[in-house]
N, C-alpha and C positions, 0 to 999 in steps of 0.2 A: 744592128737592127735585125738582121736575120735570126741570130741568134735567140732574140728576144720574141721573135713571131714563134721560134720551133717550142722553146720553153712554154709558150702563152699556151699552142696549140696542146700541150701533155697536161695542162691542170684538167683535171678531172670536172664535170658540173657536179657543184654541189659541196666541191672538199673544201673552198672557204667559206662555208658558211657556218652557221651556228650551232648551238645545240639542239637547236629543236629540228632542224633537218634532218634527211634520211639518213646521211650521213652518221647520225648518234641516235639516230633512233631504235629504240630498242626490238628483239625481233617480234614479228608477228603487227607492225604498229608501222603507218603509213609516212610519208613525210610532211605531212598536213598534220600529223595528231603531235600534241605533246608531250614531251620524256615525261613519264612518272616518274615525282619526286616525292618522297614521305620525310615526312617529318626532316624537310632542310637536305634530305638526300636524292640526287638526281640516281634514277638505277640506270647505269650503264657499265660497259667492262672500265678497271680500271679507276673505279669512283672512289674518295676519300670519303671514310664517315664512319671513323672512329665513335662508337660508345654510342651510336643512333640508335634509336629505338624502331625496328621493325617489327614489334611483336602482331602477330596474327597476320602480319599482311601477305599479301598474294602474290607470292616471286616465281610463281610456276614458270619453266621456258625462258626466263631470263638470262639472258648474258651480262655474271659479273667477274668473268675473268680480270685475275689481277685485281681486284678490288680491296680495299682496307674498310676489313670490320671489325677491327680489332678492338673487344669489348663489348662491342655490340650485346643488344637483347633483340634475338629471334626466338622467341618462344612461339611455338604455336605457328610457326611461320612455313607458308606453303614452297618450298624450294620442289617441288617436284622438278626432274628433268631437269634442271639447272646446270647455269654451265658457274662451277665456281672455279676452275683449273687455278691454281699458282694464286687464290685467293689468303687472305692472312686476317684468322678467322682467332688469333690467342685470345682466350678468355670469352672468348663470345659467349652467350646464355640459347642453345639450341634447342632445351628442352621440351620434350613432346612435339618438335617441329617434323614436317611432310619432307623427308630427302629423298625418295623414289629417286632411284634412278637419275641422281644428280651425279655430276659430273666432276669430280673433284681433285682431279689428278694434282700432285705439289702443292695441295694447298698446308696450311698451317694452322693446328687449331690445337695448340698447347695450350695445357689448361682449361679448356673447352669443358661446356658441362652440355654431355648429349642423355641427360637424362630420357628416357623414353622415346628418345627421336628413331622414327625409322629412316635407316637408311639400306632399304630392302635394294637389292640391284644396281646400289653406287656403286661408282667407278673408281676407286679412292686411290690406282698407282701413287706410289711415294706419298702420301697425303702422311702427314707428321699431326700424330695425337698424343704423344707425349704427355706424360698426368692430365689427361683429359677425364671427365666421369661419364663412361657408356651403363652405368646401372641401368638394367631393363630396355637397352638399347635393342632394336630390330635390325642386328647386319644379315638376315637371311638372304644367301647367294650374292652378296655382294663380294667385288674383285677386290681386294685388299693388296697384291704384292707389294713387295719393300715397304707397308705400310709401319709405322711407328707409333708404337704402344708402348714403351719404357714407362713405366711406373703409372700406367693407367687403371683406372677403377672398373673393370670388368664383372660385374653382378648380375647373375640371372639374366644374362643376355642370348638371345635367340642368334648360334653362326649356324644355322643348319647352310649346308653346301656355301659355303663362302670360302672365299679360296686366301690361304694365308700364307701365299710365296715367299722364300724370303723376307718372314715378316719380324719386325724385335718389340718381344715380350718383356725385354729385362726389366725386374724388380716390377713388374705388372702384380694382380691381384685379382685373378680368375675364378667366382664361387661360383655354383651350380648354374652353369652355362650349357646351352643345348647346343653340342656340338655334330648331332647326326651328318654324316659324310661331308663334314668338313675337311679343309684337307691345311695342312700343316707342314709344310715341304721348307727344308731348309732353313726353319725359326730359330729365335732365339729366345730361350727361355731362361737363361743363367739370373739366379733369384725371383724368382717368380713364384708366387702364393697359389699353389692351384691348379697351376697349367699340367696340362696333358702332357710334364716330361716325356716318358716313355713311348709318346704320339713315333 
């Protein structure tokens, strides 16, 4: 029995409760108010929802670490500030979406089409883009290290000061990209259309 009083006393208030508690409540949003869910999708870290359509909608400040978008459509979609860490974003439709400064550490968006999306001041350590389409993509000053770009579509894309540590370019395809004080430290560019070899 004692035992059972000391267990009783460590459950936290609030941890069995539901979704709509604070507990899963997204940030910025009360335990009174309820999770926004679009179109069949609850947004919290960790949420399944494969091939959802997010287009336009407003994810500013959200926490979807860990989350499966995989296929999704975000077009047009506000991710400013976003936490998408170790999100798994293959295929997803980004383009012309708001990435300010989104948080994207591991995430995974092979095959990705970031058409036109800015992603001015993401965070993107390790983030895997692998044949993704950045044509006309905004990474101005964004951290890129160990980022992965193998065989990515790099077109008229804006890296002014964006930082490309240890970053792999192989078999990428880099044309008239503004690279003003970019910085290209330890990459890999072995078959690469474009790249700033001699960087």
């Amino acid at each position: 029995m004692k035992l059972l009083r000391m267990l009783a006393l460590l459950v936290l208030p609030g941890s069995l409760t539901g979704p709509t508690q604070a507990v899963d409540a997204p940030p910025g949003e009360s335990a009174h108010e309820e999770v926004l869910v679009i179109n069949g999708c609850p947004i919290w870290p960790y949420t399944r929802c494969p091939g959802v359509d997010l287009s336009h909608a407003d994810l500013s400040l959200r926490d979807l670490a860990g989350a499966d978008l995989t296929g999704a459509k975000l077009v047009r979609a506000d991710l400013r500030s976003a936490n998408l860490a170790g999100a798994m974003l293959d295929g997803a439709d980004l383009s012309a979406a708001k990435v300010q400064k989104a948080n994207i550490p591991a995430a995974s968006l092979r095959g990705a089409r970031l058409i036109a999306t800015d992603l001015e001041f993401a965070r993107m350590f390790r983030a895997d883009l692998s044949n993704a389409d950045l044509s006309m993509a905004n990474m101005e000053a964004a951290r890129a290290t160990h980022v992965r770009l193998n065989g990515a579509r790099l077109i008229d894309v804006n890296m002014q000061e964006t930082k490309f540590q240890e970053a792999d370019f192989r078999n990428a395809v880099m044309k008239n990209c503004f690279t003003r004080f970019a910085v290209f430290l330890d990459v890999s560019f072995e078959g690469c259309d474009g790249c700033p070899v001699d960087w």
